[in-house]
C-alpha positions as CSV (number, residue, x, y, z in Angstrom):
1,X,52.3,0.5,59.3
2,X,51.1,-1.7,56.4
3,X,51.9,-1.2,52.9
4,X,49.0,-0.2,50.7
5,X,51.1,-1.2,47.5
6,X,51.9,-5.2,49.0
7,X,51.0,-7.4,46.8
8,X,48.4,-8.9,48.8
9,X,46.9,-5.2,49.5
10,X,46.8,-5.1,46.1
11,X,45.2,-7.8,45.5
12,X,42.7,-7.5,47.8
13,X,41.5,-4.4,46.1
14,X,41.5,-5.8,42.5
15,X,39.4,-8.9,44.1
16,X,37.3,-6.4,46.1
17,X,36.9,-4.2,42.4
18,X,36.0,-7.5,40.7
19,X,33.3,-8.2,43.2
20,X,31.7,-4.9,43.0
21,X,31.4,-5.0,39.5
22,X,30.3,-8.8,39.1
23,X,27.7,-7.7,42.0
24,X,26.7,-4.7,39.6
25,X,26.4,-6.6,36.9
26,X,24.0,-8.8,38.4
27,X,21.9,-6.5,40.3
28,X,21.8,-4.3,36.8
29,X,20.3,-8.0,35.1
30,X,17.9,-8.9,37.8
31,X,15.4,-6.4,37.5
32,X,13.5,-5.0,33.5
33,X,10.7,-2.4,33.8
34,X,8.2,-2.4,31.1
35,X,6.3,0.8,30.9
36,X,3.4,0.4,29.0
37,X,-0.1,1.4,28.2
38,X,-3.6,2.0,31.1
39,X,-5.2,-1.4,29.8
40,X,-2.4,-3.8,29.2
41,X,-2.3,-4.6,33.3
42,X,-4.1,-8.0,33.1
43,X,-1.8,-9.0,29.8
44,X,1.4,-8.3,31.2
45,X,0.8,-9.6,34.2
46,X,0.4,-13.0,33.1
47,X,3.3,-12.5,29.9
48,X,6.2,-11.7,33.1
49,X,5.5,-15.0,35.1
50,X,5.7,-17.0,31.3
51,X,8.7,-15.1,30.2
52,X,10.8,-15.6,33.5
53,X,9.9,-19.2,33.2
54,X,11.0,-19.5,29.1
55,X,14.0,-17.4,30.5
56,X,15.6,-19.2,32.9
57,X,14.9,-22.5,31.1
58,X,17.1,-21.3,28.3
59,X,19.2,-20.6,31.0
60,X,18.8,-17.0,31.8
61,X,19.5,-15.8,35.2
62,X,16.9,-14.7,37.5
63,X,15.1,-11.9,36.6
64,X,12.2,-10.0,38.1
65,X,9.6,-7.7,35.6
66,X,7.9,-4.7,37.0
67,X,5.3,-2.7,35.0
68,X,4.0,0.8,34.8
69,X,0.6,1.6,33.7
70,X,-0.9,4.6,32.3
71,X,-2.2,6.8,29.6
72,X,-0.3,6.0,26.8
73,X,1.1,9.5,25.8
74,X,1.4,10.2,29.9
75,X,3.8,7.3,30.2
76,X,6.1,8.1,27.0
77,X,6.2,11.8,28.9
78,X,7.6,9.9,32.1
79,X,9.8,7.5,30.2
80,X,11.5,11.1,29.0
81,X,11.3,12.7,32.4
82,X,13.7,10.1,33.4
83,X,11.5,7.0,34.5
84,X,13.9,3.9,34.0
85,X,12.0,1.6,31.5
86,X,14.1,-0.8,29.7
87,X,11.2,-1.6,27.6
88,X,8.0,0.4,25.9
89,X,5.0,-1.2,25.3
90,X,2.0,1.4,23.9
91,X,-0.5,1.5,21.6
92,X,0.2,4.0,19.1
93,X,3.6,4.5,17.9
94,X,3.7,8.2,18.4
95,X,4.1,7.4,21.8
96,X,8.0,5.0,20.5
97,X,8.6,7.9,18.2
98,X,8.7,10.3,20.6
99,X,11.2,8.8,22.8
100,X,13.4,8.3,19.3
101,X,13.5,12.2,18.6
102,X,14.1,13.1,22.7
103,X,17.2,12.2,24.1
104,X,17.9,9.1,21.5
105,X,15.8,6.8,23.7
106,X,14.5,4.0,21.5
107,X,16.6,3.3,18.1
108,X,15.3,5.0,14.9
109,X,14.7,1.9,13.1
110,X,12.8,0.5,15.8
111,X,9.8,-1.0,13.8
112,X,12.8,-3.4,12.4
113,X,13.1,-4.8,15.1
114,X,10.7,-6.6,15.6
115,X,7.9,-8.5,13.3
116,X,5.0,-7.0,12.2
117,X,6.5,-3.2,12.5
118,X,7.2,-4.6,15.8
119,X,3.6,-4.5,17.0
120,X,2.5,-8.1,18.4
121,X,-1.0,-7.5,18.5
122,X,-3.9,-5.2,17.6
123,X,-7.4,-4.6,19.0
124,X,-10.0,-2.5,17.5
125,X,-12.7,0.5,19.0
126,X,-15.9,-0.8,20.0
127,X,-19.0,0.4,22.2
128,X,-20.0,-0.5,25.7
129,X,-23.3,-0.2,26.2
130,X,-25.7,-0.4,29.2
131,X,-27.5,-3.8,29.1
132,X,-30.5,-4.0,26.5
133,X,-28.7,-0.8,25.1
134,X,-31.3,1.6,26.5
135,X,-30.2,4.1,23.8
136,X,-30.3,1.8,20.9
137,X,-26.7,3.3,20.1
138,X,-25.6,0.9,17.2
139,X,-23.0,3.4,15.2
140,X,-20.9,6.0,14.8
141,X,-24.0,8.7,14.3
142,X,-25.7,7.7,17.3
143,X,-23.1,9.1,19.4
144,X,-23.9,12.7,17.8
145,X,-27.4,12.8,19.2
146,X,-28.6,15.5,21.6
147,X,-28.5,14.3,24.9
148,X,-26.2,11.4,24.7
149,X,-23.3,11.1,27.0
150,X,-20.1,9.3,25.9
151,X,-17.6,8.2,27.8
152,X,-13.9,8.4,25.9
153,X,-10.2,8.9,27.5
154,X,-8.1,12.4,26.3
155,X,-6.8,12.0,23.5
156,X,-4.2,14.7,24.3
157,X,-2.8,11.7,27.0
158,X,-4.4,8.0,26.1
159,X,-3.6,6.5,22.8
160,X,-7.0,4.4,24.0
161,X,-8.8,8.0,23.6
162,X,-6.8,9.1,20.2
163,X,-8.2,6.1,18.6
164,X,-11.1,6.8,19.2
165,X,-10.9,10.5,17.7
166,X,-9.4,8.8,14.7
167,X,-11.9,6.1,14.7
168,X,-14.7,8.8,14.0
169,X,-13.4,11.0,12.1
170,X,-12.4,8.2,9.9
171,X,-16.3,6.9,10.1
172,X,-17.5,11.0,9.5
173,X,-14.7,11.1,6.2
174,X,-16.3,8.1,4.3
175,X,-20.0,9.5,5.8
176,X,-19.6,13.4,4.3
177,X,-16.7,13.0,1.9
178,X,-14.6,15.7,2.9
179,X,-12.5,17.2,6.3
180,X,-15.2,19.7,7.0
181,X,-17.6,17.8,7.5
182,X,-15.9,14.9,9.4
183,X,-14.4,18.3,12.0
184,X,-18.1,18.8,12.5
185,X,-19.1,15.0,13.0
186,X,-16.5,15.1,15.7
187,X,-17.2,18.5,17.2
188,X,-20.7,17.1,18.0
189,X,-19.3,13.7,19.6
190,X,-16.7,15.7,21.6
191,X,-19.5,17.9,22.5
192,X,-21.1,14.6,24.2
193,X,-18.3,13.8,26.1
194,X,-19.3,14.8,29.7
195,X,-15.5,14.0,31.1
196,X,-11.7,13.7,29.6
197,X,-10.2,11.0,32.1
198,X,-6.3,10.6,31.3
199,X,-6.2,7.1,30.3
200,X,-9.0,4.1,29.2
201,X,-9.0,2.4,32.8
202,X,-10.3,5.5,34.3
203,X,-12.5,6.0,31.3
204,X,-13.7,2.8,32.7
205,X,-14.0,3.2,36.6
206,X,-16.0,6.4,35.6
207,X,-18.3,4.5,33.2
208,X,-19.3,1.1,35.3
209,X,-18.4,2.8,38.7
210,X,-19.6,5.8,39.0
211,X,-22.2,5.2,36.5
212,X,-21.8,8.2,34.2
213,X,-22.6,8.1,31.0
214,X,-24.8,6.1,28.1
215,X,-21.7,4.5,26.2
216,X,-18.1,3.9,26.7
217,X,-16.2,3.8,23.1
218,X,-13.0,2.1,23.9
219,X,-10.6,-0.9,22.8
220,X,-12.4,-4.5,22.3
221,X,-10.2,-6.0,24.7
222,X,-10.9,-3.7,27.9
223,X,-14.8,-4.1,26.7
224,X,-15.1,-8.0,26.7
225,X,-12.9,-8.0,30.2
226,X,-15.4,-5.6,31.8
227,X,-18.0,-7.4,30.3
228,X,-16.2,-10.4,32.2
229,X,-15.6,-9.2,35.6
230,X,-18.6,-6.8,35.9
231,X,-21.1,-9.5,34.2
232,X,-23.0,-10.0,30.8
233,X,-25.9,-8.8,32.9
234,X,-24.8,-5.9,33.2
235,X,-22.8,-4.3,29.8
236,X,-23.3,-5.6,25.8
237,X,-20.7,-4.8,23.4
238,X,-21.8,-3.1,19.9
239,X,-19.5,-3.1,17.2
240,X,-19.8,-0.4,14.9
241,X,-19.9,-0.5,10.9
242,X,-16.6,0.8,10.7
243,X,-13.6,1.3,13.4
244,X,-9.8,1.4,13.4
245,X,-7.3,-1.1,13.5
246,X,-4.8,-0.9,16.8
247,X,-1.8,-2.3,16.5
248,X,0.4,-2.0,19.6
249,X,3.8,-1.0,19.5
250,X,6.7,-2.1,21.3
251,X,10.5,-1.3,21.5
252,X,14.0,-2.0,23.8
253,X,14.2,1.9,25.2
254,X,18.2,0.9,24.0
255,X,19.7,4.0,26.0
256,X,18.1,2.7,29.4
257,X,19.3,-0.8,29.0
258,X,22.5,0.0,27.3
259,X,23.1,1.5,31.0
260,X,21.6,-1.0,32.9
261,X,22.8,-4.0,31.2
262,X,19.7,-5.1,30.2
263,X,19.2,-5.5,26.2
264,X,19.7,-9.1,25.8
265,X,17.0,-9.9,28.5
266,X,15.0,-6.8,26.9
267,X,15.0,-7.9,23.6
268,X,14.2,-11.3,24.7
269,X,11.8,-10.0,26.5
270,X,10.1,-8.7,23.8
271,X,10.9,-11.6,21.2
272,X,8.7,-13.6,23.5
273,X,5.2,-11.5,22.8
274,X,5.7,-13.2,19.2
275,X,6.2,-17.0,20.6
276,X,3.1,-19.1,20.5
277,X,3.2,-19.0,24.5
278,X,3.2,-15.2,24.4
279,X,0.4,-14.9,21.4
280,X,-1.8,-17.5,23.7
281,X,-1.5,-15.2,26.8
282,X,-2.1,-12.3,23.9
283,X,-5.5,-14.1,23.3
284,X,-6.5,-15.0,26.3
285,X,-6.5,-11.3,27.0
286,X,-8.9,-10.8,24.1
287,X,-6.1,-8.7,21.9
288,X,-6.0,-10.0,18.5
289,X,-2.8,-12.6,18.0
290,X,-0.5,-11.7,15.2
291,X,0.1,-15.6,14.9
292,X,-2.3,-17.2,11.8
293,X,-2.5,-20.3,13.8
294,X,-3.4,-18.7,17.1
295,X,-5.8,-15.8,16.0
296,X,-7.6,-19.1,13.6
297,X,-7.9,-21.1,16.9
298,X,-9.5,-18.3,18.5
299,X,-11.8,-16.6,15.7
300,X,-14.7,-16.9,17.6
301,X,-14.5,-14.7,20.3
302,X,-13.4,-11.7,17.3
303,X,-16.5,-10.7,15.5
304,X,-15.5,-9.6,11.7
305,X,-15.2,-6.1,11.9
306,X,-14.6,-3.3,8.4
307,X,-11.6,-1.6,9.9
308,X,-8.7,1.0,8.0
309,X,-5.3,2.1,9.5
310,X,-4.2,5.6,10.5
311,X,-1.8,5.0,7.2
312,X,-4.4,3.8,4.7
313,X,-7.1,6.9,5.6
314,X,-5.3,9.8,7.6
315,X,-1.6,10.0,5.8
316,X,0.2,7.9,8.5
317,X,0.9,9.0,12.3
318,X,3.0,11.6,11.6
319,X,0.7,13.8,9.3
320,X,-1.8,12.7,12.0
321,X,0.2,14.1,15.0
322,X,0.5,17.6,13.3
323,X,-2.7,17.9,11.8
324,X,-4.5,16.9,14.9
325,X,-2.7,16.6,17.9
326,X,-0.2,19.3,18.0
327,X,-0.6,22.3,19.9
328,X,-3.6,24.4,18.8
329,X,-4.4,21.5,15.9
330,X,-7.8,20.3,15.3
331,X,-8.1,18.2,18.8
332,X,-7.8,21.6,20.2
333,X,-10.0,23.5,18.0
334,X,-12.4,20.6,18.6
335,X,-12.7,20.7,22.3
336,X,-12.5,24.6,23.0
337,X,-15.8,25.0,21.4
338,X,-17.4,22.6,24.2
């Protein structure tokens, strides 16, 4: 009968103990999910390839990155529901915030992070037009019309679709001068909206697919790439007199990759959006670089656009979120009187 307290038994089980936990440690490194945003596919897609590289040739380990794609809001809501992400990329920070106040997912201070309020990059709300613009839509007011279909994501799931809202009614404020009138200016464009799809790809598919609609109001990236794959022949781009500034958010969800093992590669991870490498892929995606350097050495393809934040004309995200977007707010009021 052998002796399960030998010294040899012994330490067999403190080298097998030793192996299982190295074993852990490595399988908990090898993987990072980044959950991000519907039309950030195409970016990130190129940023994990270039970041594994810059990675291991620092020395890193090996490391895979999957990604998770879909309405903005939608996404946060799975992040919370217990999808694994060790990193959150969106496009409105509600979306970080939210995982900060349930369940301590993301840090408090997570716009310290990171430069720029940790946001690498921004875009903007533009029109996609038919080609030769049929309607002749060139602003805001055209959307408004009788008869006009527009094409725009929820906003109640796709920060692509909340801009938008915001985008408008910022547009309506400096138009009428006061709330009243902008709630009307969007009541009418809401009115126009023939479908709510829950994120800005299937905005898309539903626009240049299935061919519904006169105008798709969506993010200048996701615009100039459709205009790209579909065809110039096809789609123009009209920018409006005034839009919003969108600047993506990112953040190390630290409770995930606290558990995981994963902050180091996570942070790294996201320290790599801001290297020139990362802000060339950014570009190449048509989001607008935070980098001086690279957004000068790609100024052509960014027509000058009169843009305001959600903090210089609405009171900041917060006041935003209850004034609009909460439960029976002004979103709702808006679209249950279609």
């Amino acid at each position: 009968m052998s002796n399960s307290n030998a010294p040899g038994a012994i330490l067999r089980r403190t080298f097998a103990a030793l192996s299982f936990l190295a074993a852990g440690t490595a399988f908990a490194q090898s993987t990072l999910l980044n959950v991000s945003y519907d039309v950030s596919r195409e970016l990130y897609k190129e940023i994990n390839p270039a970041f594994v590289a810059a990675w291991k040739k620092q020395g890193g380990a090996d490391i895979t990155v999957n990604q998770s794609h879909g309405g903005s809001s939608k996404q946060a809501g799975s992040v919370i529901g217990g999808l694994e992400a060790d990193v959150i990329t969106m496009n409105q920070s509600p979306d970080i915030d939210i995982l900060v106040e349930r369940g301590g997912l993301v840090a408090a201070n997570w716009r310290k992070q990171f430069p720029h309020d940790a946001t690498p990059y921004t875009t903007t709300t533009v029109f996609l037009v038919r080609k030769g613009n049929p309607k002749n839509i060139k602003d805001w007011d055209d959307l408004v019309k009788p008869g006009y279909q527009v094409i725009v994501p929820n906003p109640k799931t796709s920060g692509n679709g909340r801009y938008t809202y915001i985008a408008a009614w910022g547009f309506a404020l400096d138009k009428t001068g006061s709330e009243a009138g902008a709630k009307d200016f969007v009541t009418r464009l809401f009115a126009n909206v023939p479908v709510l799809d829950g994120g800005g790809r299937g905005a898309t598919t539903t626009f240049t697919q299935r061919d519904v609609g006169d105008v798709l109001v969506t993010f200048e990236n996701e615009a100039i790439l459709i205009a790209q794959e579909l065809g110039s022949s096809k789609f123009d781009i009209v920018y409006p007199s005034l839009s919003i500034e969108a600047a993506a958010p990112v953040a190390v969800v630290q409770k995930v990759a606290a558990k995981r093992g994963t902050e180091k590669v996570a942070k790294a991870y996201l320290d790599f959006l801001y290297t020139p490498a990362g802000q060339e892929i950014i570009a190449k995606h048509d989001f607008r670089p935070r980098d001086p350097a690279v957004l000068k050495k790609h100024a052509a393809k960014y027509p000058n656009i009169r843009t305001f934040t959600v903090e210089q004309k609405l009171g900041g995200w917060a006041a935003v979120q209850k004034a609009h977007f909460a439960d029976g707010a002004l979103y709702d009021q808006i679209v249950a009187r279609k």
